[in-house]
N, C-alpha and C positions, 0 to 999 in steps of 0.2 A: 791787429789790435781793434777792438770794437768801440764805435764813438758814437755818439748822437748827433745826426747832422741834418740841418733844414736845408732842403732841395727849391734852389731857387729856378731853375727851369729845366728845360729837354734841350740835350747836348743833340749832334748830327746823327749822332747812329738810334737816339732814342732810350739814351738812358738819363738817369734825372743826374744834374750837377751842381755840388756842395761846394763849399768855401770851408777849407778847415786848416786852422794854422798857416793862411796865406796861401794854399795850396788848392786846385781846385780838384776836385776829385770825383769821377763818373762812378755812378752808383745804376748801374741797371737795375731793369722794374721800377725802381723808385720815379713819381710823379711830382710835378713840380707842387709846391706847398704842404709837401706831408713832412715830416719828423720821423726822420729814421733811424734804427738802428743799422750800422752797419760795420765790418770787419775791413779795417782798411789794410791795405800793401801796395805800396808806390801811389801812383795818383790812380786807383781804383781802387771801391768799396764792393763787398760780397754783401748783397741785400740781408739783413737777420732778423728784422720787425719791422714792422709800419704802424707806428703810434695814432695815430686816425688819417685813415684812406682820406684820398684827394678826391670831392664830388665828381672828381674825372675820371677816375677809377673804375671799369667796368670786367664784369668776369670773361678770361679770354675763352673762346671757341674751342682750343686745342688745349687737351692736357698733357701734349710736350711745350707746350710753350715756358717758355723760361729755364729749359733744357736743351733744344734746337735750337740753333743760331740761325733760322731759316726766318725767322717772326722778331722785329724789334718791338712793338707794339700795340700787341692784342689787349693789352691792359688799358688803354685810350680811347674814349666814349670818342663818336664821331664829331662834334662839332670841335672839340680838344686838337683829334687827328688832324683833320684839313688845317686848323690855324698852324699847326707844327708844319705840316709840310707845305703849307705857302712859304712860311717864315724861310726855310729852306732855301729856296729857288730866291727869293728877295735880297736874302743875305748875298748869296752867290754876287746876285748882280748888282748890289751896292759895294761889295768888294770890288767889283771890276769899275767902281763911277759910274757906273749907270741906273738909272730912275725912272727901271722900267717895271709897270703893274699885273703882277698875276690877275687878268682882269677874269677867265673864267675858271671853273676845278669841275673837270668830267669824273665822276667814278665809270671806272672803264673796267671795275672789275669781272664782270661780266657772269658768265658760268663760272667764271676761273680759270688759272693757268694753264694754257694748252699745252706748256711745255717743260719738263721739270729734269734736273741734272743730278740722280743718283750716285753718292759716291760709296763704294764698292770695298768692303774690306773682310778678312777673315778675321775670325772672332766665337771662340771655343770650337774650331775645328769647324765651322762653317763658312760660308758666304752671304753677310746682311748685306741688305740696301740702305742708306738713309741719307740725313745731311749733316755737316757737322755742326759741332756744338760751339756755341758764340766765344771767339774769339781763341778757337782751338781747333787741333786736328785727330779730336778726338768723336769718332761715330755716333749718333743717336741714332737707330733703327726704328724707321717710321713705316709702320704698317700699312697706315692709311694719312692723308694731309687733307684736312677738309680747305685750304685755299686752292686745290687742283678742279680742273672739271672733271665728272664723275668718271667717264670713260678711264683717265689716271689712276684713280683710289687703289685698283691692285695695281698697279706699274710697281713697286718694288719686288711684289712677291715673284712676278715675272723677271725682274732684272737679276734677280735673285739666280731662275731658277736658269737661264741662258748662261749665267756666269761660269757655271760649275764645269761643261765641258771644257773650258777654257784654263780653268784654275789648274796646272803644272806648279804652276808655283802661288808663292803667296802676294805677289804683286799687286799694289793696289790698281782698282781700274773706277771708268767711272761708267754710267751709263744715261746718255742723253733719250726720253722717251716724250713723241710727242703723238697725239691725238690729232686722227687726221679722218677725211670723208671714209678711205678705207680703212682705218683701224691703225693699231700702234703702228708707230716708228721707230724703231727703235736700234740706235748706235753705242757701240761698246767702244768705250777708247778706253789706250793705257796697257795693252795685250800687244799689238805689233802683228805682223802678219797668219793668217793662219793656213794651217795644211789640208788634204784633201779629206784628211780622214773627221778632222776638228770639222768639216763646211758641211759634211754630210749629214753629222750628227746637228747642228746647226740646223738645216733646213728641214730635220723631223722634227725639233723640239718648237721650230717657228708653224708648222703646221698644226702640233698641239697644243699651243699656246694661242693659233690665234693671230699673230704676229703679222700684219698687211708688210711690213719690207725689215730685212733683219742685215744689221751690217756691221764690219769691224771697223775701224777707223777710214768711213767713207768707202770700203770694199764691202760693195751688194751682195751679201752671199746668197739671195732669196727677194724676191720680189715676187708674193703674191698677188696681192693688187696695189694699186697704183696710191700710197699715200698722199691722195688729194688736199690742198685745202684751198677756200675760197678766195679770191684776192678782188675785190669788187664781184662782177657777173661771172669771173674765168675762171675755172678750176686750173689751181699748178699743183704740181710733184715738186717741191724743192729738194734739191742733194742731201744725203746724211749730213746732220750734224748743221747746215748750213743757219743763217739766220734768219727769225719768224721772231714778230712781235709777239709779246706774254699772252696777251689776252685777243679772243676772236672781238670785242669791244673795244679794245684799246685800239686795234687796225683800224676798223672803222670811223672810229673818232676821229684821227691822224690822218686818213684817207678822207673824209669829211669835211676836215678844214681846208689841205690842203686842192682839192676839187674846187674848195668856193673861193679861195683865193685864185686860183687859175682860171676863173669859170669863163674870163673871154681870152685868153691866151689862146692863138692860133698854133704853136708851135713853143714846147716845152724840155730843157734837159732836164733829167732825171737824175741825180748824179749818187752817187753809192746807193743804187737801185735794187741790189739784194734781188731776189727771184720775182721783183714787179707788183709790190703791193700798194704803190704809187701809181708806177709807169700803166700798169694795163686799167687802173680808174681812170688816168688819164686819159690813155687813149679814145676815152668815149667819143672826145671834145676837141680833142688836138692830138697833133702828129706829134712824135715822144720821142727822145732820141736817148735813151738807157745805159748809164757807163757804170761799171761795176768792175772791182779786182778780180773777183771770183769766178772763171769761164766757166765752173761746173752751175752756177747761179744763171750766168746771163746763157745759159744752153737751156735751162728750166725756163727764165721768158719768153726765150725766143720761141718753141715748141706752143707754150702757152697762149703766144698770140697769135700764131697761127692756124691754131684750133680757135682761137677767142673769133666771135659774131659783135656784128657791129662797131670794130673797132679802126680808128686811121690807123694809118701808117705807123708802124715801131719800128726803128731800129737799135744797133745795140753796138756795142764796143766794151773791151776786156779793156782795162787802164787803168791802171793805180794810180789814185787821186793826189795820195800821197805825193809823190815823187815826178810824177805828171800832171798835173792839174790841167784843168780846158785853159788854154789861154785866152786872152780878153777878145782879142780876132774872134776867135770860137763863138765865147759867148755872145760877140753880140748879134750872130744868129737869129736868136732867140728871144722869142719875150716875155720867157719867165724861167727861174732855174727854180727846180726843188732839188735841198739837198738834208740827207739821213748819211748824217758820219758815225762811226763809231765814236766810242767814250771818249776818244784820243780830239774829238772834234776836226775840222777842217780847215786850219788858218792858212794854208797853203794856198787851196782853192777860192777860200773869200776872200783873202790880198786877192786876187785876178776879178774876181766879182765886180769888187769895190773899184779895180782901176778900170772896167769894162764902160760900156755905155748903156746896160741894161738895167730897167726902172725896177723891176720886180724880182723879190727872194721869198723862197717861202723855203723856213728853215726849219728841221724838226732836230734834237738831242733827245739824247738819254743821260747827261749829265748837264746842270746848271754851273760849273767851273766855263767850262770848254764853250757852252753856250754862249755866256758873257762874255767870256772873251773873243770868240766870232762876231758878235754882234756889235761890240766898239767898234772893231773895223769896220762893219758896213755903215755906222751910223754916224764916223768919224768922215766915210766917202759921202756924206749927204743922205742916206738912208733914212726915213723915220717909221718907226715902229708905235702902235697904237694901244697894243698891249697883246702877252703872253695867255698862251691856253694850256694847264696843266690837265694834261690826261693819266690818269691815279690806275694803270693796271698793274703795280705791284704793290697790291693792298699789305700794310701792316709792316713794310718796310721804307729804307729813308731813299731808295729810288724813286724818281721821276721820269716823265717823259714830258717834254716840250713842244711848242707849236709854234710858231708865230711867223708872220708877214713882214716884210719891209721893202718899202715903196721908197721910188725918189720920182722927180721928173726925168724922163730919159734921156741922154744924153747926144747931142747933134754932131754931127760929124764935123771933123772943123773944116 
C-alpha cells in the first residue's frame, strides 16, 4: 500500500525511519527529513518518490546502488555520513552504560577494499559473479565495484571464468579474491574437494588468468608467486581464505594506534593475532608473544618473522581464546595485552584481563555490541579509557572497526 511518510532519521543498517500508524517502518534510500512516497508491507517501505531531496542527499558513485546490498549509503554527503556512523558506536555504548566518546573518525578508506567475497551463481545457463541484493538472496552481477582497489575491478570476470571448470552441477559457490604484492588470491569455497583432472585444468586457467595462488577451500592447487602483503616492514603470505583487514589504510591505522599505545611496553601478548598485523609492528619495540586459533595463520607469522630484519623475539602459540583464554598468572607476564577478536568479541579473555594485575589493554573490534560489552568489564576492574578511535574502512556501510586503550595502575602482588 503506498503512503506518504516523513523520515525522521537513519535506522542501523542506513535506511531512513517513519512513524506510520504507531508503527515504525524502515524505508531504504529514504534520508532523514524528506517526504516520501512509499509502498509499505510489514514494518518496511519500498522507496517510490522523494517529495524534495534532503540537502544531504548526494548522487551515489555506483549505478548498482540501491540494487546491491553491498552499499547502505552512497546517497549520504560526508559530513551526514560520519555523524551516522559515530552515532552508531555511541548508541552501542550507551546501551551497554557507558559514556565513552568517539573522540577520533579515520577515513581508512584508502585505495579501497583489498578484499572482496564473490557470490557465485548460475543464471541463464551461466556462471555470474556479484553480491546479493539488500536483504535477499537474490544475485546482482557486478562487473566492476568502484569501492574495490583497482587491481579487484575485473575479480568477478575472473571468478567467473575459474568457476566453470568446477560447475558439475549447479551448486552455489562463493569466491573470496584478494590483491596481494603478487597478484590475485584467490579461493573458491562451496565445491568440496577436487580431482586430478579438475587441478590441472585449474592450474592452466590460473596461468592465463594471471592468478599469483589459486585454491579450493584452503587446498593450494597452484602457487605461482608468493601472495605477499605488507604487515608493517614484513611481507607475509597469509593462508586461503584466512583473515586481512578491508583496507591497506585501515591496517595501518589500527597498527598505528596500537604501536603508540605500546610504545614503552617491553614485552607484549598479542592475542587473536591472525597472520601478525599487530605482532610483527610490534615486534620493532618489544618481544611479542602471538596466540591465534588458526595454526595455518600462526605458521604465516612464524615464517614471516623469521624472514622479518630488525625484529625481537616472536613467539607463537595455536589456542583457542574462546575456550582457553591466557589466564591471569599468564598475563601478568606482560605489560601490555593487544587483543582483535572477532565479531563474537572476547569476554572470556577480559574476565581474565580484568582479574589479572596488568595496567594496560589495547583493544581493537569490528563490532561496537561486543566492544561495549568487553569494555564494562575492564572498566568495571578499575580500567579507564579516554576515548575511542573509529577507523571507517568500510566506507558506505553500517560496519566499523574500533580502537582504543585502557589503563589502570598496575596492580601489586599482595
Amino acid at each position: 500500500m503506498a503512503e506518504r511518510l516523513v523520515i525522521e532519521r537513519l535506522g542501523r543498517r542506513g535506511e531512513g525511519l517513519a512513524t506510520h500508524d504507531g508503527r515504525r517502518i524502515a524505508v531504504p534510500l529514504a534520508l532523514p527529513g524528506e517526504t516520501v512516497t512509499a509502498d509499505i508491507a510489514g514494518e518496511r517501505g519500498r522507496l517510490l518518490a522523494v517529495e524534495a531531496p534532503s540537502p544531504e542527499r548526494r548522487e551515489p558513485e555506483c549505478p548498482l546502488f540501491g540494487t546491491c546490498g553491498g552499499c547502505a549509503v552512497q546517497h549520504l554527503d560526508e559530513p551526514a555520513y560520519r555523524t551516522w556512523k559515530t552515532g552508531l558506536v555511541t548508541a552501542a555504548f550507551a546501551q551497554a552504560g557507558l559514556d565513552l566518546p568517539v573522540t577520533r573518525f579515520v577515513d581508512a578508506h584508502g585505495a579501497g577494499r583489498r578484499r572482496v567475497t564473490f557470490h557465485l551463481r548460475m543464471a541463464d545457463g551461466r556462471w555470474r559473479a556479484g553480491f546479493m541484493a539488500a536483504r535477499s538472496h537474490d544475485l546482482v552481477p557486478v562487473p566492476a565495484c568502484p569501492i574495490v582497489v583497482p587491481a579487484l575491478r575485473e575479480a568477478s570476470a575472473i571468478a567467473e571464468a575459474v568457476t566453470r571448470p568446477l560447475a558439475r552441477s549447479a551448486k552455489p559457490m562463493d569466491a573470496q579474491v584478494t590483491a596481494t604484492l603478487g597478484g590475485l588470491d584467490l579461493d573458491i569455497r562451496g565445491h568440496g574437494p577436487v580431482g586430478e583432472r579438475q587441478r590441472a585444468v585449474l592450474t592452466q586457467l590460473a596461468a592465463e588468468l594471471d592468478i599469483a595462488r589459486l585454491s579450493v577451500h584452503g587446498d593450494v592447487i597452484v602457487e605461482r608467486r608468493a601472495p605477499a602483503v605488507m604487515m608493517g616492514d614484513v611481507a607475509v603470505s597469509p593462508p586461503p581464505g584466512s583473515f586481512l583487514q578491508a583496507t591497506e589504510a585501515g591496517e595501518a591505522a589500527l597498527g598505528g594506534a596500537v604501536l603508540e599505545a605500546c610504545a614503552d611496553a617491553r614485552k607484549v601478548a598479542d592475542l587473536f593475532a591472525g597472520s601478525g598485523a599487530f605482532a610483527l609492528r610490534l615486534a620493532k619495540n618489544a618481544e611479542v608473544h602471538a596466540v591465534e586459533s588458526s595454526a595455518t595463520a600462526i605458521a604465516s607469522l612464524d615464517r614471516a618473522a623469521r624472514r622479518g630484519t630488525g625484529l625481537r623475539r616472536v613467539t607463537s602459540e595455536v589456542r583457542d581464546l574462546f575456550r582457553r583464554p591466557l589466564l591471569r598468572s599468564e598475563i601478568d607476564r606482560f605489560d601490555a595485552v593487544v587483543l582483535d577478536p572477532p565479531r563474537a568479541g572476547a569476554e572470556a579473555q577480559v574476565r581474565q584481563i580484568a582479574a589479572s594485575r596488568i595496567g594496560r589493554t589495547v583493544m581493537v573490534s569490528c563490532d561496537a555490541g561486543t566492544f561495549a560489552r568487553d569494555a564494562a568489564i575492564l572498566i568495571g576492574a578499575g580500567f579507564t579509557c579516554s576515548g575511542v578511535t573509529l577507523v571507517d574502512q568500510f566506507r558506505y556501510s553500517s560496519h566499523v572497526e574500533l580502537v582504543a586503550t585502557f589503563q589502570r595502575a598496575v596492580k601489586r602482588r599482595p
